[in-house]
N, C-alpha and C positions, 0 to 999 in steps of 0.2 A: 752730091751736095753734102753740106758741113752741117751738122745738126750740135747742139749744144744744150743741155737739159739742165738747168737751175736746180737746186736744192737747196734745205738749211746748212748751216756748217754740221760736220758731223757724220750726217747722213749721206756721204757720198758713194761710201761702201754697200749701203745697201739700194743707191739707187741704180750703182751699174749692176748688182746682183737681178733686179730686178728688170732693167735693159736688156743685159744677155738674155734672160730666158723669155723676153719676147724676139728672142732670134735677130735682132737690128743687129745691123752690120757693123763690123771695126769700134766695137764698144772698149772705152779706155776711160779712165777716171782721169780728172781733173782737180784743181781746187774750183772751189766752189759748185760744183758740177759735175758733170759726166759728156764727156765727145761722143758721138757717135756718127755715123755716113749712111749714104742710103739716096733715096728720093723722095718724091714729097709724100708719098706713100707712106714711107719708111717713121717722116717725120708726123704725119698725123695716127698715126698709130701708136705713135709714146703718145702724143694727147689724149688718145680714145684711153688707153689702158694704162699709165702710169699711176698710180698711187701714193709715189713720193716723190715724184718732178712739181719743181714752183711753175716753172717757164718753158717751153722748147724752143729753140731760136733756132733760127736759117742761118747762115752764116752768110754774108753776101761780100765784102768787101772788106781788106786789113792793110794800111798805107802808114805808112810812117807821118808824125805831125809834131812841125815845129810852131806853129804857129793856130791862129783862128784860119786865116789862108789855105794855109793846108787842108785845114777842115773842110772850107766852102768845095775846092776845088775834089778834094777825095770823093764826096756825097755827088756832085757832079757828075763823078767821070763815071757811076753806074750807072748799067740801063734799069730807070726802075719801072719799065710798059709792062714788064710780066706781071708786075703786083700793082698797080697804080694806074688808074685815068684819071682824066679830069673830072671825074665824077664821085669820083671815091673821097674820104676823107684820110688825114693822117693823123699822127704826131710824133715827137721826137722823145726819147727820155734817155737823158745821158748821166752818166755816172762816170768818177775815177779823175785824171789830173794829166794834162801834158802841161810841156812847154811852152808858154804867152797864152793858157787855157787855163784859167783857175777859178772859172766860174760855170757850173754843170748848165745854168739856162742861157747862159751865152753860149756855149758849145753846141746844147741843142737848137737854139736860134742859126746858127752857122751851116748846120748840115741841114735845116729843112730850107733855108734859101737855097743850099744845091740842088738838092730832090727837087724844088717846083719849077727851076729856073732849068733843069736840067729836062722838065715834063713839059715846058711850056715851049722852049727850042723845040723838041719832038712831035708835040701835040697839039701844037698855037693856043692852049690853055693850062690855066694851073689848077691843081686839087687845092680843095679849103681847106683846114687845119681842124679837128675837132679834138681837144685834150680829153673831153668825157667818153666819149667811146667811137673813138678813130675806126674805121674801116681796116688799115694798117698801121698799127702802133711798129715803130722802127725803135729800134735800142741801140744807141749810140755807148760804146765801152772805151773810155781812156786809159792805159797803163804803162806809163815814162811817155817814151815818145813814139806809142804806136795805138791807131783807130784801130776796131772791130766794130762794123755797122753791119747789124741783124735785124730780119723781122722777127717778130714775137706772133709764132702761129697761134695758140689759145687766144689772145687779147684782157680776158680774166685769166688772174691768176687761176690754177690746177687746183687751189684748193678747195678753191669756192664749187662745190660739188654741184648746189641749188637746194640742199636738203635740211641747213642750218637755217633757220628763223631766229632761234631763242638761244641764248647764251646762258650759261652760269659764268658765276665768280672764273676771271683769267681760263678760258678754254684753249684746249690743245689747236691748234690748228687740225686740218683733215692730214694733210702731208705729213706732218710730224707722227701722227699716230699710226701711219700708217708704215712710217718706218720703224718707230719702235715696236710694232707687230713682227715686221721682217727681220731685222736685226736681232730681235731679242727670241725671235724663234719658236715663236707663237702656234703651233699646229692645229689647223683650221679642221680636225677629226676629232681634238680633244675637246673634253668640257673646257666651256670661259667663262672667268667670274670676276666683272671689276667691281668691287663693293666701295668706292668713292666714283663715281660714275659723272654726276656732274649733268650734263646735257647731252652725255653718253655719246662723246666720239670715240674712244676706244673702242665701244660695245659696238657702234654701230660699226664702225670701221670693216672690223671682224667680223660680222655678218655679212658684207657687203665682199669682203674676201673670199669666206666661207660658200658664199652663194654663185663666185663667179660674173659677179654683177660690175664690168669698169665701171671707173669715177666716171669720166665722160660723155656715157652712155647718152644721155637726156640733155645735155647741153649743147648749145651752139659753139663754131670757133673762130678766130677772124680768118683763117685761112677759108672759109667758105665764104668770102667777100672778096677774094681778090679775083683780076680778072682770067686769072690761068686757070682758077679752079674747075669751070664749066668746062673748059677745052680738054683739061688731062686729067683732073682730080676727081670728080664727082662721082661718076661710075664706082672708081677704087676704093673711097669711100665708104657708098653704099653699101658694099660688099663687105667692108671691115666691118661696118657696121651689123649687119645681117648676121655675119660669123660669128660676134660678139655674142648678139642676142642669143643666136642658137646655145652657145656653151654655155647659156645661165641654166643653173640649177634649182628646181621650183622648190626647197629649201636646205637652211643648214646642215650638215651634216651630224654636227654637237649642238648638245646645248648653249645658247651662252645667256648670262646672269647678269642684271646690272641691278644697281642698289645704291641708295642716297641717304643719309638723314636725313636729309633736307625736303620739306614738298614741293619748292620751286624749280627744283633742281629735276625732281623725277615727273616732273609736265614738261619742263623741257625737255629731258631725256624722249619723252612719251610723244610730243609732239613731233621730234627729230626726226624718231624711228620710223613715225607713219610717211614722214616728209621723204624719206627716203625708200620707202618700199619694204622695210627689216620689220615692221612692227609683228607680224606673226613669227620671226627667227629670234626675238631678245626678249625676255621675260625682264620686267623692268617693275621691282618693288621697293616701297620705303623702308628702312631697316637701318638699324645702329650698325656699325662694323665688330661691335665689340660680342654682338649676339652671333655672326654669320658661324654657321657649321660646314664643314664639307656636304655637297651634293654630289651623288655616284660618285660616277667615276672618276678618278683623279684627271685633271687636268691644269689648267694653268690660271693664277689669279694674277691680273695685272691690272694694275693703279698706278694713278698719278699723284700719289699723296700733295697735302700744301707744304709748303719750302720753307714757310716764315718770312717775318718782314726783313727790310736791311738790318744791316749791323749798323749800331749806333755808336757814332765817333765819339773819340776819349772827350771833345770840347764842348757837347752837347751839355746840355744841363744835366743834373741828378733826376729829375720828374722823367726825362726823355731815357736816361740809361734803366732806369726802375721799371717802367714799361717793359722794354726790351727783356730785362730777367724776368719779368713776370709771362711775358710772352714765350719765352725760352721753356721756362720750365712748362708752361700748356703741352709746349710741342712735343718734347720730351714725355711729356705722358702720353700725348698721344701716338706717338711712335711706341711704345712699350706697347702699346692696346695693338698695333702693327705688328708687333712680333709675335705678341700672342697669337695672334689672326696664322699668321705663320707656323707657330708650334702646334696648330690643328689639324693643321696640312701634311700631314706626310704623304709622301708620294709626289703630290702635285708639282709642279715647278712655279715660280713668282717671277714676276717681272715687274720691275717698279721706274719709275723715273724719279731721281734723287736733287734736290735742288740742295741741299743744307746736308755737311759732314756729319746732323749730328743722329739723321736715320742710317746712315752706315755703322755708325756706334752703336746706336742701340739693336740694332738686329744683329748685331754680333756672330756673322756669319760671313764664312767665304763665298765672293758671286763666282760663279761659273764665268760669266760676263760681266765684265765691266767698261764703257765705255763711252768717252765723252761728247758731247753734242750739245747743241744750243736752242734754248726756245726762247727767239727773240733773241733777247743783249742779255740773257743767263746763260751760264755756265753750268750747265746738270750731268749727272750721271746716267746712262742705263743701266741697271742691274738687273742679272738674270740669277736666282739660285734653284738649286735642289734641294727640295725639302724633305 
């Protein structure tokens, strides 16, 4: 089978870094993604233990499409009885653009008349459609003039772990933080210290590394709703799962530190932590950044400092561009208070995520890493240095 793992832009390097070394077969990178082969084993296994996959898809069928026709008849000509009765529910969700196709809900309207029409010949009944939480959510991919129709094993996205309740101001996603851990080269032995921490996905992240604990652990996946899963999956599951359990570690290794000015910011951080099981691995205090010292032993401090707001067009008003400078120069201070944070540190290494050229300026240092990726429709940096 054809497996295919979603990720942000960016992060695809470290998603296949982190495929290979769960041993899955024929790992190759992609855009937007990561290939991989296997069985279905293979593929519930990036769900139980991925940390930076959005999706893992099946891969089930790829037909050329000049038309909505094409569509109906492509979705058709699979057998969909291994994943589908009449009892189960579905939906379709399509993306991208063919030929006499340029509308993503007519396309998916197109291929789920194949699938029921295609279960209903086979079964003398059809499955109902559920858009809120399908039994088999199907993903329908257009690119020129060719189909990819996959299932989506998770059904929730990978990132939704179960252990966010509370947000602060624009939070990292789980997946993104957990590639900026891997990418940027984070060592789960070293102390950690995010001192903008927020609702502490970094923090926890790192714990959650550090401890050997997968995202997946505690969640359900739609692949345990289809009807093959009892007949071939379940067993092998269990067992991934069991293995999982055994290599958690009853705690971190290092310390690691989170810190807020903010009080709302460190209840959510606070509430997170317990929601996920870290709350005795993350020491979690209120604290200015401008106060933080070194703790022991060197290790690594990584934040996600704020970006600032857009840039304000030349046509804007004077009230609107005065804002913007006044804003500017905030930031600019606070990036100085940043580097200082840094000139404390020797030894340790930093890792930041950069939204705005103008904390590269001011930390006035060469990153060891540098390297682009997106959170969301931004354009950011990773930087890693040596202090």
């Amino acid at each position: 089978m054809h497996f295919f793992a979603t990720c942000s832009k960016g992060t695809e390097g470290a998603l296949r870094q982190e495929l290979a070394a769960l041993k899955l077969p024929a790992v190759r990178g992609g855009r937007g993604g990561v290939h991989f082969e296997g069985r279905l084993e293979h593929g519930a296994k990036a769900c139980l233990h991925s940390r930076t996959a959005m999706r893992v898809l099946l891969e089930l069928a790829a037909f050329p499409v000049d038309g909505a026709d094409a569509l109906y008849e492509g979705a058709r000509a699979v057998d969909w009885t291994p994943w589908l009765t009449e009892r189960t529910t579905l939906a379709v969700e399509a993306t991208g653009l063919a030929p006499g196709v340029t509308h993503t809900g007519f396309a998916a309207l197109k291929v789920k008349d194949g699938v029921v029409d295609m279960l209903r010949d086979k079964l003398g009944a059809r499955p109902d459609v559920d858009t809120r939480n399908p039994d088999v959510p199907i993903v329908l991919h257009l690119d020129g003039g060719r189909a990819t129709l996959s299932l989506d094993l998770a059904g929730e996205p990978l990132h939704r772990r179960g252990w966010r309740t509370t947000t602060s101001v624009a939070p990292l996603k789980e997946t993104l933080a957990a590639a900026v851990l891997l990418a940027g080269r984070v060592e789960v032995e070293a102390p950690f210290v995010d001192p903008l921490c927020g609702s502490g996905t970094l923090a926890i992240e790192q714990a959650l590394r550090a401890r050997r604990i997968p995202p997946g652990l505690e969640r359900s996946f739609a692949f345990q709703r289809w009807p093959c899963y009892r007949e071939e999956l379940q067993s092998r599951w269990d067992r991934l799962r069991s293995q999982a359990r055994a290599a958690v570690l009853p705690a971190a290794p290092a310390p690691i530190f989170a810190s807020d000015f903010h009080p709302k910011a460190i209840d959510a951080c606070r509430r997170n932590a317990h929601l996920a099981g870290v709350s005795g691995d993350v020491v979690i205090e209120q604290a200015n950044v401008r106060d933080l010292q070194p703790r022991g032993e060197p290790g690594t401090l990584c934040m996600n400092p704020p970006y600032g707001e857009r840039l304000i067009a030349e046509e804007e008003g004077p009230e609107a561009r005065s804002a913007a400078r006044t804003q500017e120069r905030k930031l600019a201070g606070f990036y100085r208070l940043l580097a200082e944070l840094l000139d404390r540190h020797p030894g340790w290494s930093a890792v930041l995520l950069s939204g705005n050229p103008l904390l590269q300026k001011t930390l006035a240092r060469k990153a060891e890493i540098d390297h682009r990726l997106w959170n969301g429709p931004l354009e950011i940096h990773l930087l890693r240095y040596r202090l």
